[in-house]
C-alpha positions as CSV (number, residue, x, y, z in Angstrom):
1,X,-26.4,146.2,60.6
2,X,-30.1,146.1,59.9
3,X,-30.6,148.2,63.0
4,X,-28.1,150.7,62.2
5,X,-29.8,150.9,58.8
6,X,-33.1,151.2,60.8
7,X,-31.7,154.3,62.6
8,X,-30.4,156.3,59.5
9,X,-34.1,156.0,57.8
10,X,-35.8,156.6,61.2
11,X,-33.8,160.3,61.8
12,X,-33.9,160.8,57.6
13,X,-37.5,160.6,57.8
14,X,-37.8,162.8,60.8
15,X,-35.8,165.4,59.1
16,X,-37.8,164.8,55.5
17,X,-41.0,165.7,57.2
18,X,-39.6,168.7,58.5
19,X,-40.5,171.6,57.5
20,X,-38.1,173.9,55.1
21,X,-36.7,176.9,56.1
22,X,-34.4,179.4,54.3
23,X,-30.5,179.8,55.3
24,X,-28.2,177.3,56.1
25,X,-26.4,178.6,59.0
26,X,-25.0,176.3,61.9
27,X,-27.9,177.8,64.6
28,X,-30.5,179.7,63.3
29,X,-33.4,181.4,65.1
30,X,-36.8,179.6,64.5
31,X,-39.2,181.6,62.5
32,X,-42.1,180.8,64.9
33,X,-41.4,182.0,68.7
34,X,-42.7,179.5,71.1
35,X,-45.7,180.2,72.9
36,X,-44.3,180.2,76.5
37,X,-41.4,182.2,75.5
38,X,-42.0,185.7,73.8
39,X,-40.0,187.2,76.4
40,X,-36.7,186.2,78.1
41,X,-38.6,187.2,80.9
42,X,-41.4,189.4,80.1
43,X,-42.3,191.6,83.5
44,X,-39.5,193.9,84.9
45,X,-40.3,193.3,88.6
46,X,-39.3,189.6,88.0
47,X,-35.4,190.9,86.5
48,X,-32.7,191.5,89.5
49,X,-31.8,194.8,89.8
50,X,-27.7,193.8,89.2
51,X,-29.4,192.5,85.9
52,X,-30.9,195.4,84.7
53,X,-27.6,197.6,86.1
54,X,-25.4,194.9,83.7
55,X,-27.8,195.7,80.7
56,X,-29.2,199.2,81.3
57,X,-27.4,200.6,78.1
58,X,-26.1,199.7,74.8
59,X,-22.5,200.1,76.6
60,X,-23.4,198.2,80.1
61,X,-24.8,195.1,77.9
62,X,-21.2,194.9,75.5
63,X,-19.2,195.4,78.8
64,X,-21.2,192.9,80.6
65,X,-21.0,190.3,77.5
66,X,-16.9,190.8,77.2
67,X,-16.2,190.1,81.0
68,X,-18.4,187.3,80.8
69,X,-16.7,185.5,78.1
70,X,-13.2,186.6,78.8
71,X,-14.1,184.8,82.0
72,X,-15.2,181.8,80.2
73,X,-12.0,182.1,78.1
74,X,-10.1,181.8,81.6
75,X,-11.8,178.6,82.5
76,X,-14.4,180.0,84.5
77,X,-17.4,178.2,82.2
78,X,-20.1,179.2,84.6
79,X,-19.8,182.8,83.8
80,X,-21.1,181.7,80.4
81,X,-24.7,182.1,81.6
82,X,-24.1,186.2,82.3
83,X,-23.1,186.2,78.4
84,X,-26.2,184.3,77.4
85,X,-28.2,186.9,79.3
86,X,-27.5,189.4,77.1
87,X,-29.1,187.6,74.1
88,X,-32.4,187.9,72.7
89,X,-33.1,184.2,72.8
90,X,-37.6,184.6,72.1
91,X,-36.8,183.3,68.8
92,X,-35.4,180.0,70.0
93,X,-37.2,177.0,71.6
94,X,-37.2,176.3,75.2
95,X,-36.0,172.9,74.5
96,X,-32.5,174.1,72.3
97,X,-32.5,177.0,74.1
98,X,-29.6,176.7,76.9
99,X,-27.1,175.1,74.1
100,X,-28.1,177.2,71.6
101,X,-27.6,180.1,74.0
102,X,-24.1,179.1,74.9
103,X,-23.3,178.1,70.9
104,X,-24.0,181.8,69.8
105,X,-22.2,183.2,72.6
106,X,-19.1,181.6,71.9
107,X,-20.0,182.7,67.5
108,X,-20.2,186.5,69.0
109,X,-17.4,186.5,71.1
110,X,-15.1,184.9,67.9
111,X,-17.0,187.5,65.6
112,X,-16.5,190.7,67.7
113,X,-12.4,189.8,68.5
114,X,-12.1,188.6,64.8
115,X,-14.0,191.8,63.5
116,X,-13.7,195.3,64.6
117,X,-11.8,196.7,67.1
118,X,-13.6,196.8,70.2
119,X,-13.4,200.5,71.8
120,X,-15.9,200.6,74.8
121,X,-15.9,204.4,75.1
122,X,-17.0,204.2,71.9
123,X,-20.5,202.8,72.8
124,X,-23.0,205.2,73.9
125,X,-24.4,204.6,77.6
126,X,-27.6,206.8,76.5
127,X,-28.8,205.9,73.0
128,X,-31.0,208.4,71.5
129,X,-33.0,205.4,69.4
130,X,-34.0,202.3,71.1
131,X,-31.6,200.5,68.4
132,X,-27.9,200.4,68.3
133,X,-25.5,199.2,65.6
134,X,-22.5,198.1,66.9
135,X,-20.8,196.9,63.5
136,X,-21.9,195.9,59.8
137,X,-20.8,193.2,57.2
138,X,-21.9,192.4,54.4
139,X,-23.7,188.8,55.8
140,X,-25.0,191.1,58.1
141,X,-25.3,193.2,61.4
142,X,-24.6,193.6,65.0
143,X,-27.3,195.1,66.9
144,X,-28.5,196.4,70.1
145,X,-32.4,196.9,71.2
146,X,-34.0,197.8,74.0
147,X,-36.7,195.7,75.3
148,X,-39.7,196.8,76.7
149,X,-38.2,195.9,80.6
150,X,-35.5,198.6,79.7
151,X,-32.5,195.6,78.9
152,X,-30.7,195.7,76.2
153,X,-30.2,192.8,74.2
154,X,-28.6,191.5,71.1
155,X,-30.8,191.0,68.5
156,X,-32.6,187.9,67.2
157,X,-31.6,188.8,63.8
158,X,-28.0,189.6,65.0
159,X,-28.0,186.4,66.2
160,X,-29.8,184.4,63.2
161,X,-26.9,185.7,60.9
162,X,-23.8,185.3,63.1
163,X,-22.8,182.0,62.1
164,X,-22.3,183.3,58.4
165,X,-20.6,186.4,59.8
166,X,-18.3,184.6,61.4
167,X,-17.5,182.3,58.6
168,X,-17.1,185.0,56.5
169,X,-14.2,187.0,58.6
170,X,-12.1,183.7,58.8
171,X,-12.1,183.3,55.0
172,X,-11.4,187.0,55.0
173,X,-8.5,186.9,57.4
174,X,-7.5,183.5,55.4
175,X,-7.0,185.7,51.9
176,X,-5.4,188.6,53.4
177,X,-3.2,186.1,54.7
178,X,-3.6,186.5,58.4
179,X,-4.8,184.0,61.1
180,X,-8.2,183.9,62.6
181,X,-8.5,183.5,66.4
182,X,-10.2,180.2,66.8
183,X,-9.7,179.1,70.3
184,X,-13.2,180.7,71.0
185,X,-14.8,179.1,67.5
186,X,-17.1,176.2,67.9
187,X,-16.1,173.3,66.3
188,X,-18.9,173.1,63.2
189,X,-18.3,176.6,62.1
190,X,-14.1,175.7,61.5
191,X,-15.2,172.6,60.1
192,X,-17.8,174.3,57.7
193,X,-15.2,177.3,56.4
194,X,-12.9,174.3,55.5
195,X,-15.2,172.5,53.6
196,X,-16.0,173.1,49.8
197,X,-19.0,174.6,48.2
198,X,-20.7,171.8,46.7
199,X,-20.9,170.0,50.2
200,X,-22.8,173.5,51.9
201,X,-25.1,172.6,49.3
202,X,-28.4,170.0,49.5
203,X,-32.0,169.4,50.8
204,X,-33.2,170.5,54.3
205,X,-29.6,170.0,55.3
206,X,-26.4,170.5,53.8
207,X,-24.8,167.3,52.6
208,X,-22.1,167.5,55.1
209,X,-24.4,167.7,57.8
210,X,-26.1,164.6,56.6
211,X,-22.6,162.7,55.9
212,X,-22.2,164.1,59.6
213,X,-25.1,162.7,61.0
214,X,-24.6,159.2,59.3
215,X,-21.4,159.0,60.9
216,X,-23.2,160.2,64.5
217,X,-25.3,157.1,63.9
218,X,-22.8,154.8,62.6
219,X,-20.0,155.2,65.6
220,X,-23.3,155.4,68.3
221,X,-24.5,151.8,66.5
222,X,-21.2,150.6,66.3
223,X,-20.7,151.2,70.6
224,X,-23.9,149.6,71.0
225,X,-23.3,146.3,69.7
226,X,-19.7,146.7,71.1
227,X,-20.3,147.4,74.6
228,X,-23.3,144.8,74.5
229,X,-20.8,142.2,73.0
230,X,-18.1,142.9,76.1
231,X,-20.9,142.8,78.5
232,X,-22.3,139.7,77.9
233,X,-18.8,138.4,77.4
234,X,-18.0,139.4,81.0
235,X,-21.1,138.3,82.6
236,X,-20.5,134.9,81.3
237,X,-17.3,134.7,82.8
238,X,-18.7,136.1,85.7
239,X,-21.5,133.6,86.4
240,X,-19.0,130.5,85.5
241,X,-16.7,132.0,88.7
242,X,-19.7,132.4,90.9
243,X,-23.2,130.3,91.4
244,X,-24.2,133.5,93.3
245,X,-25.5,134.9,89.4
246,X,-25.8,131.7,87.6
247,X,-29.5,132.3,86.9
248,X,-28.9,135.7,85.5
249,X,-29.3,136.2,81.8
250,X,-26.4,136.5,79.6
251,X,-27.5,140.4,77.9
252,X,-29.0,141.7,81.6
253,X,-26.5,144.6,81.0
254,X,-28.1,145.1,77.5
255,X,-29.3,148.7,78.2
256,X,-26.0,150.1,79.1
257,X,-25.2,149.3,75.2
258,X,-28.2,151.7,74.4
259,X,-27.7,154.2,77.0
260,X,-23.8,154.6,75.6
261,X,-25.2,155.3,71.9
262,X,-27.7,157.6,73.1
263,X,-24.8,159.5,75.1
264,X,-22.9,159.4,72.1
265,X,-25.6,161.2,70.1
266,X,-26.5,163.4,72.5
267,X,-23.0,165.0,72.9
268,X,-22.1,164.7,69.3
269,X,-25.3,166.5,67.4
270,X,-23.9,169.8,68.5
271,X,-21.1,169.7,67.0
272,X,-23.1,169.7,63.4
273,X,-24.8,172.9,63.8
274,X,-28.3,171.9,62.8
275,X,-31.2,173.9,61.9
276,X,-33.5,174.8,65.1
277,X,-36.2,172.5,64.0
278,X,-33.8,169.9,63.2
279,X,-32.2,170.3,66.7
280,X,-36.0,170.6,68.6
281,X,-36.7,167.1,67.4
282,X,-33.4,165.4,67.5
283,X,-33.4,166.8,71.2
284,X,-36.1,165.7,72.1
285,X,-36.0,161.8,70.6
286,X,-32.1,161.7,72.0
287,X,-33.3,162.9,75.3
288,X,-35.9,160.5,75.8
289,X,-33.9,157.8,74.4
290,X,-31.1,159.0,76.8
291,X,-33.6,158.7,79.9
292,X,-35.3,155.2,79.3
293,X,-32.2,153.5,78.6
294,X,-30.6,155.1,81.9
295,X,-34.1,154.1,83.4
296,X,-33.8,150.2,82.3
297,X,-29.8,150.0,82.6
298,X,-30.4,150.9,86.8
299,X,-33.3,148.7,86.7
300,X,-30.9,146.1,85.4
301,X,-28.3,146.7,87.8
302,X,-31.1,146.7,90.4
303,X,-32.1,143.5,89.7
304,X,-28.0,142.1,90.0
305,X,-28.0,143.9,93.5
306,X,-31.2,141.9,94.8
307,X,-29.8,138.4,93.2
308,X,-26.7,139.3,95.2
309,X,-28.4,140.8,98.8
310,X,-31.0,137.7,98.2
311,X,-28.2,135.0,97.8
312,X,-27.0,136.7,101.1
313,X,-29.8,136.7,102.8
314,X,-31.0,133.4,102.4
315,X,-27.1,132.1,103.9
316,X,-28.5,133.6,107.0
317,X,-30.8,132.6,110.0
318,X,-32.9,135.3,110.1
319,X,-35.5,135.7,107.6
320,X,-36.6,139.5,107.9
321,X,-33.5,140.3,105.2
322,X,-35.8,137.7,103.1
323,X,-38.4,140.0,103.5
324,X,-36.7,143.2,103.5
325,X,-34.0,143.1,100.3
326,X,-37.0,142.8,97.9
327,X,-38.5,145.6,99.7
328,X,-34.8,147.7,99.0
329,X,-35.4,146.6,95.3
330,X,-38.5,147.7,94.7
331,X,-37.8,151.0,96.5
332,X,-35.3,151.3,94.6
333,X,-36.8,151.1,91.0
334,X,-39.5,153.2,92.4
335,X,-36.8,155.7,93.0
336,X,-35.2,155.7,89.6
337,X,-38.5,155.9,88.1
338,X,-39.5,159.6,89.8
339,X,-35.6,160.5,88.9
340,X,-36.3,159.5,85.5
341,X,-39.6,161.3,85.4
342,X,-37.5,164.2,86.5
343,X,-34.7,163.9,84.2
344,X,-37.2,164.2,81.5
345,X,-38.8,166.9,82.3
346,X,-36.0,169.1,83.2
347,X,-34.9,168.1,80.0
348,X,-38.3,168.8,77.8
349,X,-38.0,172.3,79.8
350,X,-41.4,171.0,81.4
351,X,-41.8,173.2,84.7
352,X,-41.6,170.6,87.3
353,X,-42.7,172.8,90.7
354,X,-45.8,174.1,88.4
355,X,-46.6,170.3,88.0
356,X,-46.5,169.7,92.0
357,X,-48.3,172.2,92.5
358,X,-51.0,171.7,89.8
359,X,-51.4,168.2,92.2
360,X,-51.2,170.0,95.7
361,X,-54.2,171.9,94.4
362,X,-56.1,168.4,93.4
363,X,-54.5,167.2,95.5
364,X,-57.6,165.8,97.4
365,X,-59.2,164.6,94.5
366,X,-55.9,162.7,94.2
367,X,-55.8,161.6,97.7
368,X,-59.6,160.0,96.7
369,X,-58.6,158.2,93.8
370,X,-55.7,156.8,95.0
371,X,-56.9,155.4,98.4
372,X,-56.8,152.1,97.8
373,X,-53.1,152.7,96.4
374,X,-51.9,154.6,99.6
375,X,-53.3,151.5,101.5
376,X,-52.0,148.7,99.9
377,X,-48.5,150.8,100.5
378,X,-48.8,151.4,103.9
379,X,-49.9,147.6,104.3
380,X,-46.7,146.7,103.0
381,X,-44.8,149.2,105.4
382,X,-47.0,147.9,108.1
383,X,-45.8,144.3,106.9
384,X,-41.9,145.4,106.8
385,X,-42.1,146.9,110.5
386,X,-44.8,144.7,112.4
387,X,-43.0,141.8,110.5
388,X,-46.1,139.0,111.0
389,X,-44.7,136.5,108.6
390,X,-41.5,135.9,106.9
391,X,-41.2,135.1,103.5
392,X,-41.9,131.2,103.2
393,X,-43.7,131.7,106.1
394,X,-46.9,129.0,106.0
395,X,-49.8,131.6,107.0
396,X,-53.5,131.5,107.2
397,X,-55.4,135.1,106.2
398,X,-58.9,134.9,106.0
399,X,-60.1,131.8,104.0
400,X,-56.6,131.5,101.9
401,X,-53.3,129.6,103.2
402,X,-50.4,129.0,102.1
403,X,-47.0,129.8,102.0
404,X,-45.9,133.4,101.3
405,X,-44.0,133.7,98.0
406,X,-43.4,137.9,98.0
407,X,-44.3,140.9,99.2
408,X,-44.6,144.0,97.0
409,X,-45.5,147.5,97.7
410,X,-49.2,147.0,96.4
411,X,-49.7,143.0,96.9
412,X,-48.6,140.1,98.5
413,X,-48.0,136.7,96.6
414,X,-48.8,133.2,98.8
415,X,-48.6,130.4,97.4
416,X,-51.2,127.5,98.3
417,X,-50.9,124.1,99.4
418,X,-52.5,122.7,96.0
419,X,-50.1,125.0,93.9
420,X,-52.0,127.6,92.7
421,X,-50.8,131.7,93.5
422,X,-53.0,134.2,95.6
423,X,-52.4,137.7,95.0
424,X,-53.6,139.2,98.3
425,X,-53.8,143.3,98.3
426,X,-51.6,144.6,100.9
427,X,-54.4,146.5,102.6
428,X,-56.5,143.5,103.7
429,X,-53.2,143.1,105.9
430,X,-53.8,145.9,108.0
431,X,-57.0,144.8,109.4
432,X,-57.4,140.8,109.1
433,X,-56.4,138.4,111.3
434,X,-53.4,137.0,110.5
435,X,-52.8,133.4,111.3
436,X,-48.8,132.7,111.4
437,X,-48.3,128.5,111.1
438,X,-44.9,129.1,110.1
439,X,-43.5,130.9,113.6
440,X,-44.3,128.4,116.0
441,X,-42.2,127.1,118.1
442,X,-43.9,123.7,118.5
443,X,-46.3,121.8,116.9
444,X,-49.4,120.1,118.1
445,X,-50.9,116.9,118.3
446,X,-54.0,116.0,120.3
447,X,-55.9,112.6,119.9
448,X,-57.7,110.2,121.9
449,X,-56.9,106.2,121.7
450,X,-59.9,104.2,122.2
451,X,-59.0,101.1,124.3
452,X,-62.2,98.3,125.1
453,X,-64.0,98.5,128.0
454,X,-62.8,94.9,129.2
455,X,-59.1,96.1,128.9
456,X,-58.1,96.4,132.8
457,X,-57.3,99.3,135.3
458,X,-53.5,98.2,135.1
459,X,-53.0,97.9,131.7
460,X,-54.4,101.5,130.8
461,X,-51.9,102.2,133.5
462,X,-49.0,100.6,131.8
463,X,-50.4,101.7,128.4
464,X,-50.4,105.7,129.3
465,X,-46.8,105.3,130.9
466,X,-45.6,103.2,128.1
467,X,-46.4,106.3,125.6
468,X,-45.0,108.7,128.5
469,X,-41.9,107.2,128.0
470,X,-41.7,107.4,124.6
471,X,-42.5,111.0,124.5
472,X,-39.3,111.4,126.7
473,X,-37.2,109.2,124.3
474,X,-38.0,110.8,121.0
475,X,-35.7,113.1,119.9
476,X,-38.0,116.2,118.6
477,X,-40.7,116.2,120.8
478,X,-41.4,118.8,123.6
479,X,-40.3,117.0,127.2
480,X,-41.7,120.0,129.3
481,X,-45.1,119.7,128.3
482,X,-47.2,117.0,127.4
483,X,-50.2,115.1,128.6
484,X,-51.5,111.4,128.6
485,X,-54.3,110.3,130.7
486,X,-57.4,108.1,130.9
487,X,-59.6,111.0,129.9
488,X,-62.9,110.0,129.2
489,X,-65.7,107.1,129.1
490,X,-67.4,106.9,125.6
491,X,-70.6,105.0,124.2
492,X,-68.3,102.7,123.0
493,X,-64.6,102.7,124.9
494,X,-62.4,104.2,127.5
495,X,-60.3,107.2,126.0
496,X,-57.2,107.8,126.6
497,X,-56.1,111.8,126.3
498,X,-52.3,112.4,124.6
499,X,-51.5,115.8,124.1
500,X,-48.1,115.9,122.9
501,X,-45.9,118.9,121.0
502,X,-42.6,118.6,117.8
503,X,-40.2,121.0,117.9
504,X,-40.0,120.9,114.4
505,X,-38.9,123.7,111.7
506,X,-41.4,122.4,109.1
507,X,-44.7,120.4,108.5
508,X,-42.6,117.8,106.7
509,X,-40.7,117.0,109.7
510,X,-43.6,117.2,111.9
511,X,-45.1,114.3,109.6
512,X,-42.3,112.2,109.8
513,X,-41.8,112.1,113.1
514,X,-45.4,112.0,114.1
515,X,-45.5,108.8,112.0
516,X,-42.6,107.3,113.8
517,X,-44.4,107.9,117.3
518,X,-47.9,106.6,116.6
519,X,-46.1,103.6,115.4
520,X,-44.0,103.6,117.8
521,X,-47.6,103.6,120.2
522,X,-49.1,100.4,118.4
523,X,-46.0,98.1,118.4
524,X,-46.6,99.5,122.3
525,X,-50.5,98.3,122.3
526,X,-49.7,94.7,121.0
527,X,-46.7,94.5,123.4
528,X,-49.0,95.2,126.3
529,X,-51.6,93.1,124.6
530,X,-54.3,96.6,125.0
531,X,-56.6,96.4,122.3
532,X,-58.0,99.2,120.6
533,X,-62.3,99.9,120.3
534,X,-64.4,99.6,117.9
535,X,-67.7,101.5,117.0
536,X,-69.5,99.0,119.0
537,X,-73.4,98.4,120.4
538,X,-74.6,95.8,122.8
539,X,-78.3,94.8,122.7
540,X,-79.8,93.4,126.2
541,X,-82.7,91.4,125.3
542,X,-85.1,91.1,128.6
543,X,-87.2,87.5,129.3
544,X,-90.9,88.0,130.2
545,X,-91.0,84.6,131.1
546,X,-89.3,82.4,133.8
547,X,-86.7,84.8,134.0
548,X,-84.1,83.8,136.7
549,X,-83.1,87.4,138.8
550,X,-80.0,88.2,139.2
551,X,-77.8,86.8,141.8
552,X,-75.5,89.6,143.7
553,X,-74.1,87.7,146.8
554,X,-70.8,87.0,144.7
555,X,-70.4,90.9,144.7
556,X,-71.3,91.2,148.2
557,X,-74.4,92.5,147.7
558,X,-77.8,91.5,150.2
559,X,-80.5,90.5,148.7
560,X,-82.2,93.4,150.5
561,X,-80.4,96.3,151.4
562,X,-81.4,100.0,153.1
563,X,-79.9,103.2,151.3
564,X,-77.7,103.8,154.5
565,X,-76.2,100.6,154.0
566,X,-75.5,100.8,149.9
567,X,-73.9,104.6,150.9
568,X,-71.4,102.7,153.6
569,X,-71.1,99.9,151.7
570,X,-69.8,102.2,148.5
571,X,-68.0,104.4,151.2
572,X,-66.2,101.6,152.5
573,X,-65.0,99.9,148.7
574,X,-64.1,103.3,147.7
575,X,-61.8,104.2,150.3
576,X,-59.7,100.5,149.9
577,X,-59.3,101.1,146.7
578,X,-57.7,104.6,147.5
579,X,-55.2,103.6,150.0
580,X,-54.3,101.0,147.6
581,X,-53.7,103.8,144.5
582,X,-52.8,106.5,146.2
583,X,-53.1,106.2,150.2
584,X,-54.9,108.7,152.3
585,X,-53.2,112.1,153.6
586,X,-50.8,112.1,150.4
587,X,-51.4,115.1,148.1
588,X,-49.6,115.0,145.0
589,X,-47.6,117.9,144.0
590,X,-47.7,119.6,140.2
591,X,-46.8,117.5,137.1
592,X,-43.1,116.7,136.8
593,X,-42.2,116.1,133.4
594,X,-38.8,114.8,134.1
């Protein structure tokens, strides 16, 4: 209730600081015209010629108002804009014009059938004075001018006063004991002929426009917090049936509440017959009201469409929908945005194609300030088509890595491995190397086991097919393609090469299973009693004194030996040793890994 009694003081203030203006009827004419419309439409070679046929004379205007209206009366409503044509409407706001247009059309058609006989004849089609009177009353007159573009129009006085005309005839007709024809009277000016004098009475409104206006406010109130009650009350049922929107909040659908009182206002504060200045800023706070809740209630129902498409997408293999649904939601809001900037303006009467075209013609200055902005977007488009990472994708760009969290129109989110969040600008995508972790197919491991120098040619032997084997028996590592060899001699051991790959779907896997195999190689080492080197140095220290030399006849060496011998001795030891490991004339084929 406090925000209900927020409301009535917000709109009574509003209408205090109003200024006063004299009358009280339903729709009157503003006293000041606006300053973009002195003219209907001002220049004749901008009026249709049928126009100017329907409203060449005094006659040609009444004939073209009747048809139009008994048209309406028939159900045809969109002939209502040929009557409104025929009204001068300078006098009247832009923003109350359309509704104000087709209020008064509606008070002159009941005044004219609940007046004087209508005889078209009667009506001169070449009018010596360029003003007409087509009837008089004591509230009163209904007149005819020609404009300077040769129309002629109902006057903006004729209109100011037609409301108390009108009200006038059904109280007449009412004491001479006959019955008004009020299929064509709006609803306000019934309801004001019905209601006593001391409620037409009161300040800046009439009291029974205020009484109206509290109750506008009340009943819009009262749907709020009733639609935002049965809302909540449904989503809560909703997300204890499905685990699909558990997360949501209870109230996400708050804005629908707001958007049904603002619809409620706006359809209802016609039906009081304000004053124009009332009407200008009631219109215009109900309009805007009426366009950001319709803004936030589709962003809302935005945001239950991506928890939906996201719960989807994530039940799936594939991760572009990952990628792509928050792509849809964000296009999305983007979409009602420029809608809603669209609604508003239409609404404020703000000339939208001038606006586009007041940016086509800066429209390079534009194009300058917003480079960066047109870059980060068509980073993110180039990241939705080229599609080099997925969302939770493990990525390296540049110097930051990390996992990627989202991807926006003007940013991308990654998350890194010590927790903190990297907002990356979506143009830096386009032309930095992007380093994808998380799309490999297998990951790598390459090491080299340092074994002793004293360990023997055999046991290296046993050792490198020992870990062969178990590369074969694991269950997630690559069997097509690995490698494990006696690769190199070091300062201080004999290397052994093992180039091995996981086919694993994350870097937790990959961890536990490379634990399990380099385990898996030292219970292997102690088995084949291979031990592993140390960072080791040996120091030779030579005698100067009664040194005893070296005695070589155990290896087969002669104490003196020409170089021809040495080469056929080392010829001759190196070719047993290769018929022993290999045999001459065999030539291995490629690497089997079977």
């Amino acid at each position: 209730m406090k925000k209900t009694v927020v409301n009535y003081l917000f709109i009574i203030g509003l209408l205090v600081c109003m200024p006063s203006h004299a009358g009280s009827a339903a729709i009157a004419a503003a006293t000041t015209p606006s300053a973009t419309t002195t003219e209907v439409i001002s220049e004749a070679d901008l009026i249709s010629p049928e126009l100017l046929e329907s409203l060449k004379s005094p006659r040609a205007t009444m004939r073209t108002f009747i048809t139009a209206m008994h048209a309406v009366h028939e159900g045809e409503k969109s002939e209502i804009s040929k009557a409104v044509s025929t009204l001068d409407l300078s006098k009247i706001n832009d923003l109350i014009s359309e509704k104000a247009g087709n209020d008064l059309a509606y008070i002159l058609y009941s005044t004219i059938e609940n007046g004087h006989k209508l005889t078209l004849k009667k009506i001169p089609t070449n009018a010596k004075n360029s003003l007409y009177t087509y009837a008089k009353f004591p509230e009163g007159k209904i007149e005819i001018s020609k404009q300077k573009d040769g129309r002629w129009l109902f006057t903006a006085e004729t209109l100011a006063n037609l409301p108390v005309v009108l009200e006038s005839l059904i109280k007449t007709q009412k004491s001479e004991g006959k019955e008004a024809n009020k299929s064509t009277i709006p609803f306000h000016v019934q309801l004001r002929s019905k209601l006593p004098e001391s409620l037409k009475q009161g300040f800046i409104l009439e009291y029974w426009q205020w009484l109206g206006l509290f109750i506008i406010v009340f009943i819009g109130s009262l749907a709020d917090k009733f639609l935002a009650w049965v809302l909540a009350r449904n989503v809560r049922r909703w997300k204890k049936h499905s685990t699909t929107i558990a997360n949501l909040e209870d109230d996400i659908l708050r804005p629908l509440g707001l958007m049904a009182m603002a619809l409620i206002w706006w359809t209802t504060l016609d039906d009081l017959g304000l004053p124009s200045t009332a009407m200008i800023i009631l219109s215009v706070a109900v309009k805007l009201l009426v366009s950001l809740s319709g803004v936030w209630s589709a962003f809302r129902l935005v945001d239950i469409l991506n928890v939906i498409l996201m719960s989807k997408a994530r039940r799936t293999g594939n991760k572009f929908d990952d990628l792509f649904v928050p792509m849809i939601s964000k296009t999305l809001k983007v979409f009602i945005v420029i809608i809603g900037f669209i609604f508003i303006a239409d609404n404020l009467n703000v000339n939208v194609s001038s606006l586009l075209a007041g940016l086509g013609i800066g429209g390079l200055a534009f194009a300058f300030a917003s480079k960066d902005l047109l870059g980060n977007f068509f980073g993110s488009v180039t990241v939705l088509l080229d599609r080099p990472f997925n969302i939770g994708d493990w990525v390296v760009v540049g110097d930051v890595e990390g996992n990627v969290e989202e991807v926006g129109f003007r940013s991308t989110r990654i998350r890194t491995f010590y927790n903190s969040l990297i907002t990356l600008p979506n143009s830096i995508l386009t032309n930095t190397k992007i380093d994808n972790m998380g799309a490999r197919r297998y990951r790598r491991m390459k090491t080299n086991l340092s074994l002793t120098y004293d360990t023997s040619p055999e046991k290296i032997d046993a050792f490198c097919e020992g870990i062969r084997s178990l590369i074969r028996l694991h269950p997630y590592m690559r069997k097509d393609y690995y490698h494990v060899y006696f690769n190199a001699y070091s300062s201080a051991s004999l290397d052994i090469l093992v180039y091995v790959f996981w086919a694993t779907p994350d870097w937790a896997m990959e961890l536990r299973e490379r634990h399990r195999f380099l385990l898996d190689i030292l219970r292997l080492a102690r088995q084949l009693d291979v031990e592993f080197a140390y960072p080791t140095q040996t120091i030779h220290l030579k005698q100067e004194k009664d040194s005893v030399p070296p005695d070589h006849s155990q290896h087969g060496f002669q104490e003196i030996m020409t170089e021809e011998q040495a080469f056929a001795m080392g010829k001759e030891e190196a070719e047993a040793i290769f018929d022993v490991t290999l045999g001459k004339g065999n030539i291995p084929g490629p690497v089997n890994f079977r």
